[in-house]
C-alpha positions as CSV (number, residue, x, y, z in Angstrom):
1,X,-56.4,-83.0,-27.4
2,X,-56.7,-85.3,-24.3
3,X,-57.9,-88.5,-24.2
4,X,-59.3,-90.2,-21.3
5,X,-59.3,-93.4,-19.9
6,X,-61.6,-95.1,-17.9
7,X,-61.1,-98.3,-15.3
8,X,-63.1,-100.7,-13.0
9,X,-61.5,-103.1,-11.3
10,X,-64.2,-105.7,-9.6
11,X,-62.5,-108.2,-6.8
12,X,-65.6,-110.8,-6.5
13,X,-66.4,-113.8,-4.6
14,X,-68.6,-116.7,-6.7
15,X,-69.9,-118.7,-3.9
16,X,-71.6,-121.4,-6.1
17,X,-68.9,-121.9,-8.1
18,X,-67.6,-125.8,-7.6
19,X,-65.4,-125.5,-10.7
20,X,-63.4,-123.7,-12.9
21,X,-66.3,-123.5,-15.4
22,X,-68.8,-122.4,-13.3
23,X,-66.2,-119.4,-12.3
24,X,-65.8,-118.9,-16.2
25,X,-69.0,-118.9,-16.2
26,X,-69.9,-116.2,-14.2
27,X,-67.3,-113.9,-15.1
28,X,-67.3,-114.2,-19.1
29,X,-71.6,-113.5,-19.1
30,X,-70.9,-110.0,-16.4
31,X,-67.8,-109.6,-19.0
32,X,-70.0,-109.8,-22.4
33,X,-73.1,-107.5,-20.2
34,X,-70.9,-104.7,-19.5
35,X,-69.1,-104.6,-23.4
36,X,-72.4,-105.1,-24.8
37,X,-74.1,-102.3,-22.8
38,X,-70.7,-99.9,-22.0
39,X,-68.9,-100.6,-25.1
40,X,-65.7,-101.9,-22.9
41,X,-62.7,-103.8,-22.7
42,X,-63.0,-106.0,-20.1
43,X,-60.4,-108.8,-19.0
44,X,-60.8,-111.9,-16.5
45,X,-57.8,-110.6,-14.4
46,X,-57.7,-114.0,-12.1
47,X,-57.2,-115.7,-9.8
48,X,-56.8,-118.4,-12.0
49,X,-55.9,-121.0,-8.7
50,X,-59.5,-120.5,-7.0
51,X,-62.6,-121.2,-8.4
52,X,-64.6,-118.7,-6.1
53,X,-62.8,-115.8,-6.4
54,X,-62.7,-113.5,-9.4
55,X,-61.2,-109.9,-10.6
56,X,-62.3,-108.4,-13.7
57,X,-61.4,-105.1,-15.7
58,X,-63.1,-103.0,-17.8
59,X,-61.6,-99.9,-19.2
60,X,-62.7,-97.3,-22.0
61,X,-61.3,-94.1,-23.7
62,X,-63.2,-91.3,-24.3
63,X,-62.3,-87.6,-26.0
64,X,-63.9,-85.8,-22.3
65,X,-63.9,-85.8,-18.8
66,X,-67.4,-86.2,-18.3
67,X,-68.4,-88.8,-20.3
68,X,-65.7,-90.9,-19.0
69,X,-67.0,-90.1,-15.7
70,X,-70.7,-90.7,-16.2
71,X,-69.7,-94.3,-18.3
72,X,-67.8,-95.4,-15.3
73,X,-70.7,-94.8,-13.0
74,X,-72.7,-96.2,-15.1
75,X,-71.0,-99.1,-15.0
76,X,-70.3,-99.3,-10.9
77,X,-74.0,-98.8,-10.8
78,X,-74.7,-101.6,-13.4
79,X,-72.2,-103.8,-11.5
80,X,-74.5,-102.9,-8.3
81,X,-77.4,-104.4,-9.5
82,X,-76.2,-107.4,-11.2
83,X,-74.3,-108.5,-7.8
84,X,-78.4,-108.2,-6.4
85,X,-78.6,-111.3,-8.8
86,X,-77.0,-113.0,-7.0
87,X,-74.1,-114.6,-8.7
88,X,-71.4,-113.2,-7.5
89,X,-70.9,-110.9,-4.1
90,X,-68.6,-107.7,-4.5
91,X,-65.6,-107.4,-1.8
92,X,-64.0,-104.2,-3.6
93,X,-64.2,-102.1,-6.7
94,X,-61.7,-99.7,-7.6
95,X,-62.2,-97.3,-10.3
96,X,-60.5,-94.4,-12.0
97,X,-60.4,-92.0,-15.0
98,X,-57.6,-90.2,-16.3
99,X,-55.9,-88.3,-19.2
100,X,-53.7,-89.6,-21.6
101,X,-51.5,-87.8,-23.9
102,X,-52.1,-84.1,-25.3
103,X,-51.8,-85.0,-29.1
């Protein structure tokens, strides 16, 4: 059986963030959102030298195609809105789902 595995990669810019903890700020609350509505794994990623510039992951595993697809749109669409906030402004998201293993 195949297993699937789902990732989005957000490249963000903070532009009120003055410090290191307002950056931290920013990314751990979209970080906890999206495991507490998606059930993810999701990981600051960095740049850990700039203070208004952020990457996060979140990836997933599911046991079909299509619910790995229609979590990860869920969550590109849930990103969407939460950029309309207005804490952070998306420069790129990339995003993928693939099988892993045949056990």
């Amino acid at each position: 059986m195949k297993q699937w595995i789902g990732v989005v990669n957000l490249s963000a810019e903070i532009p009120g963030a003055a410090s290191l903890k307002d950056r931290r700020q920013v990314t751990r609350s979209l970080s906890e959102r999206l495991k507490r509505h998606f059930n993810v794994s999701c990981a600051d990623l960095g740049p850990g030298e700039t203070w208004n510039r952020a990457d996060i992951a979140a990836v997933f595993v599911s046991s079909s195609y299509q619910e790995a697809e229609t979590r990860k749109e869920q969550c590109l669409e849930f990103l969407s809105k939460a950029e309309d906030e207005g804490e952070f402004a998306i420069l790129g998201v990339k995003h993928e789902v693939f099988a892993y293993g045949d056990f």
